[in-house]
MARBA-3410 file (N, C-alpha, C, O; in Angstrom, 1 decimal):
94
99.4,40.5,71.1,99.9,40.3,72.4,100.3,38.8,72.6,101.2,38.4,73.4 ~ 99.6,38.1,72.0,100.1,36.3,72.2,100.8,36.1,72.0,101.4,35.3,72.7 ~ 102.0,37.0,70.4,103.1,36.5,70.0,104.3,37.4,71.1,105.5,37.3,71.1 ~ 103.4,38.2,72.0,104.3,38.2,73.1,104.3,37.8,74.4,104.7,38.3,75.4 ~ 103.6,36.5,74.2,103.2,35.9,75.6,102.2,36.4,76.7,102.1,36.2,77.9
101.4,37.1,75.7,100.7,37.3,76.7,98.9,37.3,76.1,98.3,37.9,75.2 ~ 98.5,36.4,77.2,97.2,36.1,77.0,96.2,37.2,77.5,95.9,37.3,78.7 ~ 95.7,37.9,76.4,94.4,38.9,76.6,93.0,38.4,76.5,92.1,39.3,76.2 ~ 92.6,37.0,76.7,91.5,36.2,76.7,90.7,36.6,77.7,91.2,36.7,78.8 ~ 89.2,36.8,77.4,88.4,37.7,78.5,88.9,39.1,78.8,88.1,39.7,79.5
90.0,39.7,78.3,90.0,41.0,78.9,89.0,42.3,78.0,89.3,42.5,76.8 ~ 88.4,42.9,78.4,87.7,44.1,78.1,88.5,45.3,78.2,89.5,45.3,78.9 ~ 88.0,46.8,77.2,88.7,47.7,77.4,87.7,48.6,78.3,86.6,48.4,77.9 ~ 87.8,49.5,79.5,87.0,50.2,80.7,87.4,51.6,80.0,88.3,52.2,79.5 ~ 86.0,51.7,80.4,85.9,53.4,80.3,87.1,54.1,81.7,87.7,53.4,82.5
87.0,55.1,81.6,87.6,55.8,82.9,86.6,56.0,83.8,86.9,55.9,85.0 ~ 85.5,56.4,83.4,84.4,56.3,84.6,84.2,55.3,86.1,83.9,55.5,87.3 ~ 84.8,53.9,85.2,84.5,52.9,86.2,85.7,53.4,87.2,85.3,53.1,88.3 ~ 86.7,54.0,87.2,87.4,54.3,88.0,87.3,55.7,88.8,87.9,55.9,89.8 ~ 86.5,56.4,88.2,86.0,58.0,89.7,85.8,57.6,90.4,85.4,56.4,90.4
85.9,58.4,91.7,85.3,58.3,93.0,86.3,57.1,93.5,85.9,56.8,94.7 ~ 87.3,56.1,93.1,87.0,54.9,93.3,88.7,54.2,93.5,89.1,53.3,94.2 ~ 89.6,55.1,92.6,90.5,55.0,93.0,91.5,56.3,92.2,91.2,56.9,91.2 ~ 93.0,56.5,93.1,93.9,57.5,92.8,95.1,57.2,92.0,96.0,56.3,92.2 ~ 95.2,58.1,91.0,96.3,57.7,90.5,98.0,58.3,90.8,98.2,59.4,91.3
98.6,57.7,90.6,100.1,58.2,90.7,100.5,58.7,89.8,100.9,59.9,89.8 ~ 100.7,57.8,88.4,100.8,58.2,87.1,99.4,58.2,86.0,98.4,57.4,86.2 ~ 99.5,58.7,85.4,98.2,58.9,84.3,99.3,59.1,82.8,100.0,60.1,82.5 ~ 99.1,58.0,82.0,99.5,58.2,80.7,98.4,58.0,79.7,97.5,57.2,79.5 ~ 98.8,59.0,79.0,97.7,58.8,77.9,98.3,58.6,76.6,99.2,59.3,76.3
97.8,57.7,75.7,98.7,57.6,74.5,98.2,57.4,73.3,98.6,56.7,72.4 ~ 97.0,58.5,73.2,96.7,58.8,71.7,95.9,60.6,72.0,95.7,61.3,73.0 ~ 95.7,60.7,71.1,95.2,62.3,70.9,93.6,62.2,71.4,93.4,63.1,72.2 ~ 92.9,61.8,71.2,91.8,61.3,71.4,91.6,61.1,73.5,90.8,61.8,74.2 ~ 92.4,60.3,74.0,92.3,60.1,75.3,93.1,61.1,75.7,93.1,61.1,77.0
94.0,62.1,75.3,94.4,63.5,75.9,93.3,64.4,75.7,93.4,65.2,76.6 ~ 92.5,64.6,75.0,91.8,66.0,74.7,90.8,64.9,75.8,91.3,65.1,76.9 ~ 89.8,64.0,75.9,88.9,63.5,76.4,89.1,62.8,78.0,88.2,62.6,78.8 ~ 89.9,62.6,78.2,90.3,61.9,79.4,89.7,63.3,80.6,90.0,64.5,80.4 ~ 89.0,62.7,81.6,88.9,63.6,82.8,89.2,64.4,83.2,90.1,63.9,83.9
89.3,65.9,83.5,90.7,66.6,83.9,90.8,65.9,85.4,92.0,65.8,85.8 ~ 89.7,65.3,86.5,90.6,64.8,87.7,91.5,63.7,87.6,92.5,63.6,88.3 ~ 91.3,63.0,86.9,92.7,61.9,86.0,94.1,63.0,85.6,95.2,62.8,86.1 ~ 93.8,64.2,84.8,94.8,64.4,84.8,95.7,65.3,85.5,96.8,65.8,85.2 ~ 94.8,65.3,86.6,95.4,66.7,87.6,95.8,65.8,88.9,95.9,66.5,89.8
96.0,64.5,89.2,96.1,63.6,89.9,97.3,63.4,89.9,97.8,63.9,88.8 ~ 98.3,62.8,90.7,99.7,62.6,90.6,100.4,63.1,89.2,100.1,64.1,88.7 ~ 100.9,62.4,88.9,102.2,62.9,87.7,101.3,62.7,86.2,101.0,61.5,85.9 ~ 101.0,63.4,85.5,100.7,63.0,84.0,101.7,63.1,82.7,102.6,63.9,82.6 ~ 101.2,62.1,81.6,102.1,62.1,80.9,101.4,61.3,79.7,100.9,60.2,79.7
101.6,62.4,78.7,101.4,62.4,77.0,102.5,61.6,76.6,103.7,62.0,76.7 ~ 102.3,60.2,76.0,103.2,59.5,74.8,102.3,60.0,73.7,101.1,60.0,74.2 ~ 102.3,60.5,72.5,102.0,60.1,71.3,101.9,59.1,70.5,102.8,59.2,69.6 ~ 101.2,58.0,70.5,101.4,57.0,68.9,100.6,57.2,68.1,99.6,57.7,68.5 ~ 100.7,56.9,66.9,99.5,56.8,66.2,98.7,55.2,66.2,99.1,54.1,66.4
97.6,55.8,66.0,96.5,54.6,66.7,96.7,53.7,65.6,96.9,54.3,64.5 ~ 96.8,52.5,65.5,96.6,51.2,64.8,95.5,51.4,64.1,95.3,51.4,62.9 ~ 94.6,51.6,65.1,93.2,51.3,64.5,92.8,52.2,63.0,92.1,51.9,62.1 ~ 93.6,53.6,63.3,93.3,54.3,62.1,93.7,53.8,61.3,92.8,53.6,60.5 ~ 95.1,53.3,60.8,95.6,52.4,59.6,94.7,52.1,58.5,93.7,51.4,58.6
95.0,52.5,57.5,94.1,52.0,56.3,95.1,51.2,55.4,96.2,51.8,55.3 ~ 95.0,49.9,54.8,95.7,49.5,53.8,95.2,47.8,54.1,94.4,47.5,55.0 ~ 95.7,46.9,53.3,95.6,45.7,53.1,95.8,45.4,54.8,96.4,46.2,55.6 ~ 95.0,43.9,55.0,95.6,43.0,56.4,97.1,42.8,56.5,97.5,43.0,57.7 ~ 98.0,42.4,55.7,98.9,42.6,56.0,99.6,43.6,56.8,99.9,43.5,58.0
99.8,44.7,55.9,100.0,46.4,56.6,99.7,46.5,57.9,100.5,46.8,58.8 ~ 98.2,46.2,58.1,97.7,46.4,59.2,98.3,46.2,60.5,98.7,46.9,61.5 ~ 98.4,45.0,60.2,99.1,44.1,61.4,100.6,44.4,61.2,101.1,44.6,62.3 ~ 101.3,44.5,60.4,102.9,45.4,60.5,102.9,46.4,61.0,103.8,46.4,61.8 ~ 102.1,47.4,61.1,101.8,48.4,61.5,101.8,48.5,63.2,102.6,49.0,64.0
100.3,47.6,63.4,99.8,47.5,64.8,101.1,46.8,65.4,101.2,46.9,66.6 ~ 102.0,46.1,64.8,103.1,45.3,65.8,104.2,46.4,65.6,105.2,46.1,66.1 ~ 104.1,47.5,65.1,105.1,48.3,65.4,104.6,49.5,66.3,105.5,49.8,67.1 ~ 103.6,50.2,66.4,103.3,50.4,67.0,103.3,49.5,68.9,103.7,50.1,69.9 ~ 102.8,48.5,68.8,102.9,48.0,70.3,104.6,47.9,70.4,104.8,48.1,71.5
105.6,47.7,69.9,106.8,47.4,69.7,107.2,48.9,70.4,108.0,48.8,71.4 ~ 106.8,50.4,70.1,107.2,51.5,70.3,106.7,51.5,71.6,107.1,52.3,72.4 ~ 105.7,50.7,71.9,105.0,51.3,73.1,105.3,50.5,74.1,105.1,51.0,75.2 ~ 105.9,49.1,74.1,106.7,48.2,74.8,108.0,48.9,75.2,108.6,48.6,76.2 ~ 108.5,49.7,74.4,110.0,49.9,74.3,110.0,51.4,75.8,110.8,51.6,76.7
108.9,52.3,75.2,108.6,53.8,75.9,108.6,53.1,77.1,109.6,53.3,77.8 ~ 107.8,52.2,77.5,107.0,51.3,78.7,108.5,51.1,79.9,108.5,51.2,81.2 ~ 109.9,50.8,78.7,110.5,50.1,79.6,111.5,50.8,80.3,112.2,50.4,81.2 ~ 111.6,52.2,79.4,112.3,53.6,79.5,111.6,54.2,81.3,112.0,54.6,82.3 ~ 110.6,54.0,80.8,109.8,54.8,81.9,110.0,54.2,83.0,110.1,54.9,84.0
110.0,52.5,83.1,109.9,52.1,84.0,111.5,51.8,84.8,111.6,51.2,85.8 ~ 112.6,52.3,84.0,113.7,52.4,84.3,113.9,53.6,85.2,114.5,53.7,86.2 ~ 113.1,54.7,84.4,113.3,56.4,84.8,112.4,56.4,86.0,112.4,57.5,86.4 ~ 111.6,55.3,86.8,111.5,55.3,87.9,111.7,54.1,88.9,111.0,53.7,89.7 ~ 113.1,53.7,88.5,113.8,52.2,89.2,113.0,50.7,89.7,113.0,49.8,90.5
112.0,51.4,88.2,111.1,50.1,88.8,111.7,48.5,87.7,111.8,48.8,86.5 ~ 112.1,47.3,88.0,112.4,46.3,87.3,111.3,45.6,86.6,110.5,45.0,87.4 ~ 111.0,45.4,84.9,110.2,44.6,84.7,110.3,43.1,85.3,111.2,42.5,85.9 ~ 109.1,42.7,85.1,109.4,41.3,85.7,109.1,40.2,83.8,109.3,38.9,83.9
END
């Protein structure tokens, strides 16, 4: 994420829990196989939901190199879906 300007320093990943009771969603995307079969059904019965597919980085097996070609193609596909979507609802990245 740095070599895309963006600093993830201090950030943690949240369960979905911390969010029941607590707040609503509009959209719900889920983007691995793992957080579709497991995710909440009231997350996914909540405004609009929506299955991307990637394959997880983290599964990757092979040398550090690969890895990281890999994991930057993967975020690359998911930057790209990100901006589709965000077109397909007239929203302008900033």
């Amino acid at each position: 994420m740095k070599e895309r300007g963006l600093d993830m320093a201090g950030q943690v990943s949240k369960g979905v829990k911390e969010y029941l009771g607590k707040t609503i969603f509009a959209h719900t995307i889920t983007v691995c196989g793992d957080a579709e079969e497991n995710c909440p059904a009231i997350f996914l019965s909540m405004g609009k939901h929506e299955h991307w597919p990637f394959d997880d980085p983290a599964e990757f097996e092979g040398p550090d190199s690969e890895r990281l070609a890999f994991a930057r193609k993967i975020r690359d596909e998911i930057d790209s879906r990100i901006r589709v979507w965000l077109a397909d609802q007239n929203i302008q990245p900033v």
